[in-house]
N, C-alpha and C positions, 0 to 999 in steps of 0.2 A: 393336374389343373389345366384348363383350357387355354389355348394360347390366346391372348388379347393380341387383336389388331384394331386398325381404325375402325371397324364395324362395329367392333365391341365399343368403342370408346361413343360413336356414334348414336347406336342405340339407346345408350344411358343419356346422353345429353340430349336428344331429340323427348326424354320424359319431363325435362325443364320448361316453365311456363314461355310459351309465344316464343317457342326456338323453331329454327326454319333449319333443313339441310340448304347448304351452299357450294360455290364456286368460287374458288378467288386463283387467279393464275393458273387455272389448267386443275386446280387441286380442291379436296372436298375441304368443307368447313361447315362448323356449326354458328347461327347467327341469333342474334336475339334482336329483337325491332330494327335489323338490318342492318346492326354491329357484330361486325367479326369477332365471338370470343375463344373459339378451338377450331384449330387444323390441322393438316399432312402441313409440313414444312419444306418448300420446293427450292432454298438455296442449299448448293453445295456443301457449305460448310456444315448442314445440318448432319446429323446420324440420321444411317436407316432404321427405318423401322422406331419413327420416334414423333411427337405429336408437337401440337404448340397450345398453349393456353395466353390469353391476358390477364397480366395482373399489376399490383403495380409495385414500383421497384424494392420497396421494402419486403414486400411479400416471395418477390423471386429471389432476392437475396440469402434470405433467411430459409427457403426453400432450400439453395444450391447449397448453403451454409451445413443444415442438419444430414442431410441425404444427398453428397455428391454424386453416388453411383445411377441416383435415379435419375435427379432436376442438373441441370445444366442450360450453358446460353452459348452460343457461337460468332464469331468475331461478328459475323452479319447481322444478329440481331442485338448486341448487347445495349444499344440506343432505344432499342425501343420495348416498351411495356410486358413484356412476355418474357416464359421461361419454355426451355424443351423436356418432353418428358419420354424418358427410354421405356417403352411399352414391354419390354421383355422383363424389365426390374420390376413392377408395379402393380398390383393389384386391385382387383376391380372398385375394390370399398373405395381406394386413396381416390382413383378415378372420379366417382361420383363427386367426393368432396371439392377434390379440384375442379370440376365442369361446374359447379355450382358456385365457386368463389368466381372464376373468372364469369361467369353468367352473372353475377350482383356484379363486379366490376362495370359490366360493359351495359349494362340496362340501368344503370346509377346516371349515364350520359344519358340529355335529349335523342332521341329517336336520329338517325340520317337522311333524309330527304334524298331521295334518289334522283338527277337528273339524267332524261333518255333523250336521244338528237332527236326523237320524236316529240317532244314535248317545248321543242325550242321554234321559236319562230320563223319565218323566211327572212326575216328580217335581221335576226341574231348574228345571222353569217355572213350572209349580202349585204348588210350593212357596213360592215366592217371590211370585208373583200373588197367593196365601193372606195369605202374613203384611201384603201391601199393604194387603189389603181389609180386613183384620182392625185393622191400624193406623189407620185408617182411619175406624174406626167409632165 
């Protein structure tokens, strides 16, 4: 069998409708209308060689519940939405199923609106710099 790495994990989730490849902290990620729903995992405490999905807590639960050896969470993520998935235990079927749960997950939410310091006005910053200086005095 071929060793699954993020590439593999990638190419399956980039077949999901209106997925974009990403960046989030230095590290690749899959996005769908510009929600984050699978990544490389950049805290420490994560395992190498191990992915992240969002889902939500019942479902990571019940995850880590049936298949410890695969799903797992690490002290740094156990607040938020996601489970870790060890790419060495897992096969490419479970793969699909999971990039497709957490993709309805994260496209269930309003779209994110991106703001760029390009799209902010002179006034957004200067204005508030102003009233600093002016408090200030």
């Amino acid at each position: 069998m071929k060793e699954i790495t993020w590439e593999t994990v990638r190419e399956i989730g980039l077949k999901l409708p209106n997925t974009t490849a990403g960046i989030a902290w230095r590290s690749p990620t899959l996005e769908v209308d510009g929600r984050r729903f699978a990544g490389v995992p950049v805290h420490k405490s994560a395992e190498a060689n191990s992915f992240a999905i969002h889902c939500d807590f019942a479902d990571r639960d019940a995850l880590i519940a049936e298949q410890p050896h695969i799903y797992y969470t690490a002290a740094h993520d156990e607040n938020y939405p996601c489970v870790l998935v060890r790419l060495a235990r897992i096969n490419p079927e479970a793969i699909e199923d999971l990039l497709r749960m957490a993709h309805r997950y994260e496209s269930s939410k309003p779209p994110r609106r991106q703001i760029h310091w390009k799209e902010r006005s002179p006034s957004d910053t200067t204005g508030s710099l102003d009233t600093r200086r002016n408090r200030n005095r």
